[in-house]
C-alpha positions in Angstrom: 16.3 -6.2 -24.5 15.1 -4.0 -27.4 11.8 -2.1 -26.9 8.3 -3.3 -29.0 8.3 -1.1 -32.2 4.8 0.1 -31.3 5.7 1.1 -27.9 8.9 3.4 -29.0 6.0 4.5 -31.5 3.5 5.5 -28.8 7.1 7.0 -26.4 7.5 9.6 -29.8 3.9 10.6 -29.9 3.8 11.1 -25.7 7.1 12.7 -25.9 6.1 15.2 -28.9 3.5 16.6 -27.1 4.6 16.6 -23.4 7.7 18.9 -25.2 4.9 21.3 -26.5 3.4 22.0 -23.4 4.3 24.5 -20.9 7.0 24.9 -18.1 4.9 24.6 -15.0 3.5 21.5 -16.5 6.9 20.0 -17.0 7.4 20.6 -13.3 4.5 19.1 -11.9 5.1 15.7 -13.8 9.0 16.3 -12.7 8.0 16.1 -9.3 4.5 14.4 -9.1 5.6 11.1 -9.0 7.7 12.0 -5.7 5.1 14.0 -4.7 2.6 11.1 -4.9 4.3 8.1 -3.2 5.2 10.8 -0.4 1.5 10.9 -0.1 0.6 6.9 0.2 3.4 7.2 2.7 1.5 9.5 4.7 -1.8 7.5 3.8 -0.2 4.4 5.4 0.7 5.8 8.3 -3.2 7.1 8.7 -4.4 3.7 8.1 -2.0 2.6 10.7 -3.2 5.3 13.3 -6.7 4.4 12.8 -6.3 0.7 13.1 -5.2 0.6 16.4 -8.5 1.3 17.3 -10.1 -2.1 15.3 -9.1 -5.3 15.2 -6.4 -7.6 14.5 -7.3 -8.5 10.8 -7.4 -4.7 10.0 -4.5 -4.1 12.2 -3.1 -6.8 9.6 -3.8 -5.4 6.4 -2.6 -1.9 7.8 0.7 -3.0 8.5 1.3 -5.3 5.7 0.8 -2.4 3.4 4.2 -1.0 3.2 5.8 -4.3 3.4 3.9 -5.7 0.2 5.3 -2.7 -1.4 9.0 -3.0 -0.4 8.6 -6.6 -2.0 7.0 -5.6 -5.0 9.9 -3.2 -5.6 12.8 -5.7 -5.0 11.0 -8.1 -7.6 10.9 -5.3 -9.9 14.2 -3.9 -9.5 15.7 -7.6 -10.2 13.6 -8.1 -12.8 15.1 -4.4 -14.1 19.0 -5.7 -14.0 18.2 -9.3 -15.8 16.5 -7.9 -18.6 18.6 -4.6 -19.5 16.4 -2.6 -21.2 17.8 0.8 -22.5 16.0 4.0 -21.6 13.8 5.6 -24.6 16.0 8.5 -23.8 18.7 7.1 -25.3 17.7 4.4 -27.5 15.1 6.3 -29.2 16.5 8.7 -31.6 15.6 11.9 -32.0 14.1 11.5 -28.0 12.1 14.8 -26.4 13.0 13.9 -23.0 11.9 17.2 -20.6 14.0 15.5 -18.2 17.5 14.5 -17.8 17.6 10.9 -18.8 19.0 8.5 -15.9 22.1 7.3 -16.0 23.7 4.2 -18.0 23.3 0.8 -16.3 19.5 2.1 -14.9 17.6 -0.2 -16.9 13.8 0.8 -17.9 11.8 -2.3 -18.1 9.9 -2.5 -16.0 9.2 0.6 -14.5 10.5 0.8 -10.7 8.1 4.3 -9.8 5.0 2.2 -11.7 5.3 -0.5 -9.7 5.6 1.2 -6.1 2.5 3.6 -7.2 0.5 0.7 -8.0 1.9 -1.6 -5.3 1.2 1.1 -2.9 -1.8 2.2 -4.6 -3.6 -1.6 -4.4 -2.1 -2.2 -0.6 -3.9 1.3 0.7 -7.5 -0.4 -0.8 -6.9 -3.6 0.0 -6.5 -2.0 3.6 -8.9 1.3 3.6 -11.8 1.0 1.1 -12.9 4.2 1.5 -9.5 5.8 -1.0 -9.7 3.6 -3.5 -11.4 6.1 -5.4 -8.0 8.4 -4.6 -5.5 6.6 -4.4 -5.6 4.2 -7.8 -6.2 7.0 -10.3 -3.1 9.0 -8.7 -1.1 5.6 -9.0 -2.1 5.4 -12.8 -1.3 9.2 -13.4 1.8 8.7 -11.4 2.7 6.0 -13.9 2.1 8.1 -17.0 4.3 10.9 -15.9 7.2 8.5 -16.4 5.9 8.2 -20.1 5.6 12.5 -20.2 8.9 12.7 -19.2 10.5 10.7 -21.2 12.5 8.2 -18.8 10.4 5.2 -19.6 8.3 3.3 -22.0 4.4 3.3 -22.4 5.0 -0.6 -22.1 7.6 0.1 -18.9 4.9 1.2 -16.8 2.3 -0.8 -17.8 4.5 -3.9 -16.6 5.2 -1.8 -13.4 1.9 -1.5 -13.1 0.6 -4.7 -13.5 3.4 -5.8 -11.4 2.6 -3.7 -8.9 -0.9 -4.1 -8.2 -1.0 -8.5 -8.5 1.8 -8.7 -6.3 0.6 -6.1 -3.6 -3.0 -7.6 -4.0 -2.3 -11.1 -3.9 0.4 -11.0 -1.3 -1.9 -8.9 1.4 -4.6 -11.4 1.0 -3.0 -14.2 1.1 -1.0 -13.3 4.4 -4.2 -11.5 6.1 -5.0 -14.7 8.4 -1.5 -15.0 9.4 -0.2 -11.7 10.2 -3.8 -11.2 12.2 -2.5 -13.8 14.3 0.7 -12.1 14.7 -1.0 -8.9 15.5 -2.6 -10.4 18.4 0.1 -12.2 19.9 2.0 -8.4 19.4 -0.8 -6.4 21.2 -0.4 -8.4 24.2 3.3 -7.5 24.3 4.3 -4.4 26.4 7.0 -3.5 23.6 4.8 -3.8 21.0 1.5 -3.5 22.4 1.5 0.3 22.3 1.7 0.0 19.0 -1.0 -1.6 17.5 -3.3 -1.2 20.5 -6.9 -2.4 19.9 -9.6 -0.7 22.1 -9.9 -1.4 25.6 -13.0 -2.7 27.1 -15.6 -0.6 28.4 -16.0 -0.8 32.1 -19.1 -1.7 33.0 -21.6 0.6 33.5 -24.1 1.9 36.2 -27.1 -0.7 34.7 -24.9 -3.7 34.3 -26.9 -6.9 36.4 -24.9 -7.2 39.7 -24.2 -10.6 40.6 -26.5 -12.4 43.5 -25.4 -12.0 46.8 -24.8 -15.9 48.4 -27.1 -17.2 51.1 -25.7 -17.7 54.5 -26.2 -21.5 55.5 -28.9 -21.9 58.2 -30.5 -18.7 57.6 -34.3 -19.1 56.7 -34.3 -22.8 56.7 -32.6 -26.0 54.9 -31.9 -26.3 51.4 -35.4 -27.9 50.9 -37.1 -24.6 52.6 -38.2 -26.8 55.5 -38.1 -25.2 59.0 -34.9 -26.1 61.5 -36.6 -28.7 64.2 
């Protein structure tokens, strides 16, 4: 597959000025992208840790996280050996690449590092509202440092991308019901249970109603309250 015009245009014009700026800057992107899915990593085993606690639909979501994203990264990385896309680091002449480019027979379309950012990225709010405002800005900066580099495409990780995030999205939703049902079954298994424990019950405490003591038969008279004669 041979790369849009414009987007070996837009590669040139990235690459041009990612070459200009300095060292330390080079590094971070180098290592950023690493960097960041080390981080949803961490941010899915968080989730995880705090679900245990709710219940089984968020237990659900928490677990199905990781597992979206190991899907959205197979589809991707077939996707990558049928369509044989060149990298930019070789196919575009004159490339600025301020890394090495990856070898021959690692296809570029789409993007593989996109598309677990943004798989990741979409699974961690689907799961735990409270980082979306974290966690999908990183993924879309992770993206683009595949562009600074050099290694891929602006249209590379915007397929990865959008790959990504409707298959992570669409897949955690659409299994939520089910794998809640599987999460309970699981918590009530001593293997498993541990876990993805959900909270115990309270016992009950010193103002909980005790129960009515039973009337001994005979005592004070007949059902009817009528006196024994």
């Amino acid at each position: 597959m041979q790369a849009p015009e414009f987007s070996a245009e837009w590669y040139r014009a990235i690459t041009e000025f990612a070459y200009g700026t300095p060292a330390w800057l080079h590094t971070v992107a180098e290592i950023g992208t690493d960097a960041g899915l080390l981080l949803f990593a961490v941010l899915f085993a968080v989730r995880w840790w705090l679900a245990r606690t709710a219940d089984a639909r968020a237990m659900a979501l928490a677990v199905a996280g990781p597992v979206v994203t190991v899907v959205a990264y197979l589809i991707s990385e077939v996707s990558k050996t049928l369509i044989e896309e060149e990298r930019p680091c070789r196919a575009v002449a004159g490339a600025m690449n301020i890394v090495e480019c990856p070898a021959v027979g690692d296809w570029s379309f789409p993007s593989n590092h996109a598309t677990i950012a943004a798989a990741a990225a979409t699974a961690l709010a689907v799961a735990w509202r409270a980082v979306t405002p974290l966690v999908l800005p990183l993924a879309a900066l992770m993206a683009f440092s595949r562009v600074f580099v050099g290694v891929h495409y602006p249209h590379d990780v915007a397929a990865g991308f959008l790959l990504g995030s409707v298959v992570a999205g669409v897949l955690a939703v659409a299994l939520a019901s089910w794998t809640a049902r599987l999460v309970t079954r699981l918590r009530a298994l001593p293997v498993t249970g541990p876990l993805l424990a959900a909270r115990p019950p309270r016992p009950a405490g010193p103002d909980a109603p005790a129960s009515a003591a039973p009337v001994p038969a005979g005592a004070g008279g007949d059902a009817h309250g009528g006196a024994d004669t």
